[in-house]
N, C-alpha and C positions, 0 to 999 in steps of 0.2 A: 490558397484554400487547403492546401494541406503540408503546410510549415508549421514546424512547431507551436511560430506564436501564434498561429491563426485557431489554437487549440485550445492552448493554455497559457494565463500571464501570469509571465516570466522574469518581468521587470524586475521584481524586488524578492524573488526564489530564491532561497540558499543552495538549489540545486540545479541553476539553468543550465551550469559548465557540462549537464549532461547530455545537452543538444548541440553542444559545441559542435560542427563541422555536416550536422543532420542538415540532406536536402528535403529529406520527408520525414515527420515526423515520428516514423514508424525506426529511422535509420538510429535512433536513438537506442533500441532494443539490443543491438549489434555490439555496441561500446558498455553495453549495461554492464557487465563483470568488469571491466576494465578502468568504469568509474569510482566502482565501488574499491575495488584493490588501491584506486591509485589516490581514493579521498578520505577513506576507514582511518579512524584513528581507536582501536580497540581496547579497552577499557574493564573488561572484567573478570580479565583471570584473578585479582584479590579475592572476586566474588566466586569462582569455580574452586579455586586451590588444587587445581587437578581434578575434581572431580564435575560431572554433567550437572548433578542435580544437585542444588538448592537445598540443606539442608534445615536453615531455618530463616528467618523472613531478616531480608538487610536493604539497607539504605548506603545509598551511592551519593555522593555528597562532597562536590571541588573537589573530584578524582581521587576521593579516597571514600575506604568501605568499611561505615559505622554497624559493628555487630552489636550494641546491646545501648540500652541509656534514652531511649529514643519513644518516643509517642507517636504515633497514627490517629490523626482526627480527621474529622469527616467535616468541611464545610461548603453549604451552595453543591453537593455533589464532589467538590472537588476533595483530593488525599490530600491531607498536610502534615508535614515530619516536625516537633518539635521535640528538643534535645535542652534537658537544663532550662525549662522555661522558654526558651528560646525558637522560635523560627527559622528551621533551616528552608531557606526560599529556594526553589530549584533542584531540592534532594529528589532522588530516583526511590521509589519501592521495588525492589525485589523480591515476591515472595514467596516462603518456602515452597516449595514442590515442580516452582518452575524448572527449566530442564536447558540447561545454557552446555549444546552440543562440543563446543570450542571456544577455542578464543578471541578469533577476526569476529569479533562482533563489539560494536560501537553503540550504547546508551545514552540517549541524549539528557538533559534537565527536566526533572518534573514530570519524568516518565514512569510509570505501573508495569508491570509486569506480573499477570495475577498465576496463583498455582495450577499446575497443569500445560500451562503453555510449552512449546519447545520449538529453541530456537536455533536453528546452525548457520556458524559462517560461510560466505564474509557478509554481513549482515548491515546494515547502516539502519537504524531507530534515531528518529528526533527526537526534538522536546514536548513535551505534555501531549506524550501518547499515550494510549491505551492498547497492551496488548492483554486480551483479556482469555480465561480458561480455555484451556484446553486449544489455542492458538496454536497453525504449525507453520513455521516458518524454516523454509527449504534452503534457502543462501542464496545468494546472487538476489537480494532484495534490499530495497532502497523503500525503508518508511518516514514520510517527511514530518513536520512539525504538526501536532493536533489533529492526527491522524486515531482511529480505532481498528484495529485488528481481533475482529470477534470471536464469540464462542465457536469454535471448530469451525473457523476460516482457513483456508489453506492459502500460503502464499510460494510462488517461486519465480525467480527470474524474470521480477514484476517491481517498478516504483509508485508509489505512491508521493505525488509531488508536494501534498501540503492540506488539510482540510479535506484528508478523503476518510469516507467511513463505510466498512464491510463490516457491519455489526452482529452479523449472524448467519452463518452454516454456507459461506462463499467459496468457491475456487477462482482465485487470481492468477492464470498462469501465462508468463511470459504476455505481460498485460501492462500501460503507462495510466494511470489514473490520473485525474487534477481533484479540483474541488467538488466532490460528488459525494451522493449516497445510493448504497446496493440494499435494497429489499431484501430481506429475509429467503434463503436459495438461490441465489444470483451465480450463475455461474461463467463463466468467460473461457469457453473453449479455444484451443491454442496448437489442436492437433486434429490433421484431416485422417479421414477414417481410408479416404485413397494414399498413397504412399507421394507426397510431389511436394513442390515448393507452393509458397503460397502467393498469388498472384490477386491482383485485386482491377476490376473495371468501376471505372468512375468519368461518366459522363461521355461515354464512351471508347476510353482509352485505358489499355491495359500498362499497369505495373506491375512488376516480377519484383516482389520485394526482398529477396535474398536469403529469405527465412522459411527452415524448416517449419519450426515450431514459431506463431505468433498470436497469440490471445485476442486482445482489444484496445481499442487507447478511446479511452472515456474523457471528454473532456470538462472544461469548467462547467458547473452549472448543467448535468446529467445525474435522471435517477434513473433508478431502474426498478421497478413491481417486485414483487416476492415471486421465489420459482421461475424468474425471466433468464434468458439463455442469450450469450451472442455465438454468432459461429468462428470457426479461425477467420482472422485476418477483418475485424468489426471496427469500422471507424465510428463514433460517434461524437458529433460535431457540439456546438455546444448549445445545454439547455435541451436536448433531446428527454424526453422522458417516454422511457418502455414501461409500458403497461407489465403488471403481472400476467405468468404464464405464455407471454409472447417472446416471440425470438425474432434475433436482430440480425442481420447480414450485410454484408457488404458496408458503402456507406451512406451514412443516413445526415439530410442536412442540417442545420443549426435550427433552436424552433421548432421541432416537426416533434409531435407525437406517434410511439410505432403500438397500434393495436396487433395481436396477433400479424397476419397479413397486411396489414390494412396500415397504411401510412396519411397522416394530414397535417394541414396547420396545424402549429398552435398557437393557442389565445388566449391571452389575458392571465400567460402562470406568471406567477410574484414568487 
């Protein structure tokens, strides 16, 4: 009930190796710096040259960084870089005004990076994400594949496993995500206002999870309302959906709908 895989499927994740040795799926947060240090393959000092900021808009492309010659088209929604008539499939946008802190930061294929963002190591972004304005990302963050990182999202010391989306005005801290989407205010508290570890009862038996500071761990198939909060240390199982405005605590089981206080079935979500 509370293993990794009972959360999220992992089977076919480019990033399972990060549950390696987890007896709870929370234990994963512990090794989270230590995965990222020890899987980052960093990528964009051609793009920094020494400096933070992004002076004008480049394309990252089979690990090299095209400054000039290059097309930005718009199709189905999606960026596409064409170079010489040509389709570069997989090219990254970078564009001016983003803010790349250092250099342990790792850009996957087919990735955006819009101006205003800013990003510090040691960082891991997938493929065909979206980190979009005014994005801040803290380091010790792991964003998987098809993931969005919205307008004044804050992230730290938090993954995103793959198909997760914080589209707008989120704090993700010290938080594991799966396939999900955050409402508009979503926020994921990850620090108690009393000074102690974080301890969690579930079904009537305590766990001392080893952690100061622990957010949430949202699982597959979890939304969450606009303005919806969880408190530290928030399990939710999968397919939960939090109403807007409501706050979540402790853990909540797979299926259930959380109103304000008020917890029930749920029925018949597609």
């Amino acid at each position: 009930m509370l293993k990794p895989e009972d959360f999220f499927n992992l089977k076919d994740n480019p990033y399972k190796g990060l549950f390696e040795g987890s007896q709870y799926v929370w234990d994963a947060l512990k090794g989270l710096r230590g995965y990222i240090e020890n899987n980052i393959k960093p990528n964009v000092s051609g793009l920094r040259k020494g400096s933070p900021v992004i002076n004008k808009t480049l394309v990252l492309y089979s690990g090299r960084v095209i400054e000039s010659g290059f097309v930005i088209e718009i199709l189905n929604k999606r960026l596409l870089v064409k170079k010489d008539g040509q389709l570069l499939d997989g090219a990254s946008i970078i564009y001016a005004g983003a803010v790349l802190m250092d250099d342990e930061i790792s850009i996957g294929k087919g990735t955006v990076v819009e101006p205003g963002a800013l990003i510090k190591g040691p960082t891991i972004i997938g493929n065909n994400t979206e980190i979009r304005q005014g994005a801040y990302i803290r380091g010790n963050v792991l964003v998987g594949d098809n993931c969005v990182v919205g307008h004044t999202t804050e992230m730290k010391s938090s993954a995103m496993l793959g198909g997760s989306k914080a589209g707008h005005f989120a704090y993700i801290g010290d938080s594991i995500l799966g396939k999900v989407n955050l409402g508009a205010g979503t926020k994921l508290a990850n620090l108690k206002i009393i000074e102690s570890g974080i301890s969690l009862r579930i079904n009537g038996k305590e766990y001392a999870t080893g952690l100061r500071k622990f957010g949430a761990i949202l699982a597959d198939g979890v939304e969450t309302g606009c303005n919806s909060i969880t408190t530290p240390g928030t399990l939710l199982a999968k397919n939960v959906l939090l109403y807007p405005n409501a706050t979540a605590r402790g853990f909540c089981p797979a299926n259930t709908i959380i109103k304000l206080r008020q917890t029930q079935q749920l029925k018949q979500r597609k």
